[in-house]
C-alpha positions as MATLAB code, in Angstrom:
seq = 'XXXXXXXXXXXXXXXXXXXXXXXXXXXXXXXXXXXXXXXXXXXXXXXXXXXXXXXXXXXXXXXXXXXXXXXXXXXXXXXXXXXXXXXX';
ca = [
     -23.083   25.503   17.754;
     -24.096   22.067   17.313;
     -27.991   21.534   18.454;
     -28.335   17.505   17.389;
     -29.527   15.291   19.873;
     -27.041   13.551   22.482;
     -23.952   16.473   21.460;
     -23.208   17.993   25.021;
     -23.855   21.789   25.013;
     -20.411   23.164   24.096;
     -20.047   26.663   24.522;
     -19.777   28.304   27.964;
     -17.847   31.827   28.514;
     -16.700   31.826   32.312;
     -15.753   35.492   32.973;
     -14.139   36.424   36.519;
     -16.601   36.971   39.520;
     -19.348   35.504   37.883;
     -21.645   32.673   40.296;
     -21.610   29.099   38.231;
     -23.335   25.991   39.545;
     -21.021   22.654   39.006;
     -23.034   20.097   37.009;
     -21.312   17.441   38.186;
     -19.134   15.670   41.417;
     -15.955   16.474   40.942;
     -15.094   15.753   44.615;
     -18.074   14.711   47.484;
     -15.051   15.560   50.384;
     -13.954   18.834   49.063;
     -17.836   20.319   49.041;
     -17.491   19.951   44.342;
     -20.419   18.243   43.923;
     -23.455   18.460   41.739;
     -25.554   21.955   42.040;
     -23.086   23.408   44.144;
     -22.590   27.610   43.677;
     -18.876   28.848   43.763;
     -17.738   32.351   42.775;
     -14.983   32.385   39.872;
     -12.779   34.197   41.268;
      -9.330   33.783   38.463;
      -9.435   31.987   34.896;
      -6.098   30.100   33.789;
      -5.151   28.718   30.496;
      -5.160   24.899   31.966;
      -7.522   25.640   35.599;
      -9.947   27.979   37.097;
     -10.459   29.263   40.402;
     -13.074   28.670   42.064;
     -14.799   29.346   45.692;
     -17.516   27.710   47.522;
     -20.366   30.299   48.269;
     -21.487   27.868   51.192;
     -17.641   27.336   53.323;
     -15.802   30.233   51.339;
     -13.293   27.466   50.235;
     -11.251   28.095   47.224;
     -10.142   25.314   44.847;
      -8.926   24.921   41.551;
     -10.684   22.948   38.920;
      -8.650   22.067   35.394;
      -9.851   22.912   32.284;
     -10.519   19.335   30.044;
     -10.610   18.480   26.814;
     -13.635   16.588   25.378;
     -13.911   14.849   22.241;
     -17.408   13.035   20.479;
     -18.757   11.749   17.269;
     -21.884   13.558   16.367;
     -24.812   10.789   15.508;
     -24.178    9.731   12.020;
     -21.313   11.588   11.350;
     -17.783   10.725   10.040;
     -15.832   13.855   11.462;
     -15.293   14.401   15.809;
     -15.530   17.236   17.594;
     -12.991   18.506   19.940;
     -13.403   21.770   22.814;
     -12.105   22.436   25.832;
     -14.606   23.098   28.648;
     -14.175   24.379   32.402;
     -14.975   20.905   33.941;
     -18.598   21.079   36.004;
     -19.521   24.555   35.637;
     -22.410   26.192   34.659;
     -23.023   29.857   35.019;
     -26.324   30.491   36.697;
];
């Protein structure tokens, strides 16, 4: 793993009925917003499932692909992360 400064942590392992916080809005009128706790209730190859602890909700949220240039560095890196999660 990659500990530089400004390269975005980049390894997360979801698992099924684990409690995640999302890190960041994804949507202020569906309840996805910053610090909220779902459950993960299903992982996909392209989405995971997710439901609201607070309304019980469920929602799917894709999986994206994120690219950067480390800080002096000629190479990128490339991962896929579980957009706005964060297990807690």
């Amino acid at each position: 793993m990659l500990t530089h400064p400004g390269v975005p942590l980049h390894h997360l392992d979801l698992k099924q009925n684990c409690i995640c916080a999302i890190q960041r809005n994804i949507s202020v009128e569906k309840g996805l917003v910053r610090n909220a706790l779902v459950h993960v209730t299903t992982l996909h190859r392209r989405f995971v499932e997710i439901q609201l602890l607070n309304t019980h909700e469920s929602h799917c949220i894709p999986r994206i692909n994120v690219s950067f240039h480390p800080h002096r560095s000629s190479w990128t890196v490339s991962r896929r992360t579980d957009a706005g999660t964060h297990s807690t």
